[in-house]
Steps between C-alpha positions, in 0.01 A plus 500: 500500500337236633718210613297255357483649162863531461554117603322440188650726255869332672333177431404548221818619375710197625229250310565708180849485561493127556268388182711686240685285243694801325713698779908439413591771740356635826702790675327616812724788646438825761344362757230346309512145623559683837188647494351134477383350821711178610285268426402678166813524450621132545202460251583753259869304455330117508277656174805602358633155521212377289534705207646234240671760284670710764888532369595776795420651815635805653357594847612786745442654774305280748528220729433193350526169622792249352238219473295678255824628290562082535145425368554739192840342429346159507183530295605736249710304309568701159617789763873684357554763743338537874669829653430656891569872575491662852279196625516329837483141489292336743564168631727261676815331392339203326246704268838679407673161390188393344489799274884476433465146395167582278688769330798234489258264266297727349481385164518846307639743747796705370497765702376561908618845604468585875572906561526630798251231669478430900397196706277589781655290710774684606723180621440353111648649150507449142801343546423206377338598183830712431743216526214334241563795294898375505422163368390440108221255433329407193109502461361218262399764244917533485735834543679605829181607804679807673368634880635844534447662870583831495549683799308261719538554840268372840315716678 
């Protein structure tokens, strides 16, 4: 295939993904963000941050940077449930406290699941997301916000 033609068609698909007004759910699993260029990537996840009726997210399987997971958490605000399976986090210690504290005052979030997710770092962990996971806080839309990690570990 030529490279050029695929650009496009993964172009193309981001731009639909980022103009649509109707998607409450978006579960990208088995290596298909991982199949994604990282840049295309990075792009794929800021698109899903624009979607204004995006409720949850489930991704798995890839590396993904913590700064885009941030940028979802931030500008989707009617997001209930963001959950991360088999990823590896990418970045340094403060893009992980940045996303800890936007999941922290997320307006909406109930639920941020973390299962068996990685820093690629290997000095840093997901430490600090579990102990959020410990503490209760309530988003403005009201009820309990939970952070479950599940068998995270660092690489």
């Amino acid at each position: 295939t030529d490279p050029d033609e695929e650009f496009d068609r993964v172009s193309s698909f981001i731009d639909a993904i980022g103009s649509n007004t109707s998607i409450e759910t978006v579960k990208f699993d088995e290596d298909f963000v991982g199949c994604f260029r990282h840049d295309d990537r990075s792009d794929l996840l800021k698109a899903l941050s624009k979607i204004p009726s995006l409720k949850e997210v489930h991704l798995a399987d890839a590396c993904l940077l913590v700064k885009d997971i941030t940028e979802i958490l931030v500008q989707a605000k009617g997001l209930v449930s963001f959950s991360l399976k088999d990823v590896v986090l990418q970045g340094d210690d403060k893009t992980l406290k940045a996303c800890e504290l936007a999941i922290h005052q997320h307006p909406c979030l109930k639920k941020f699941d973390l299962t068996d997710c990685t820093t690629a770092i290997k000095d840093l962990s997901v430490d600090g997301l579990q102990v959020a996971s410990s503490k209760s806080c309530t988003g403005i839309a009201g009820g309990p916000q939970a952070l479950n990690a599940t068998g995270a570990k660092t690489a």
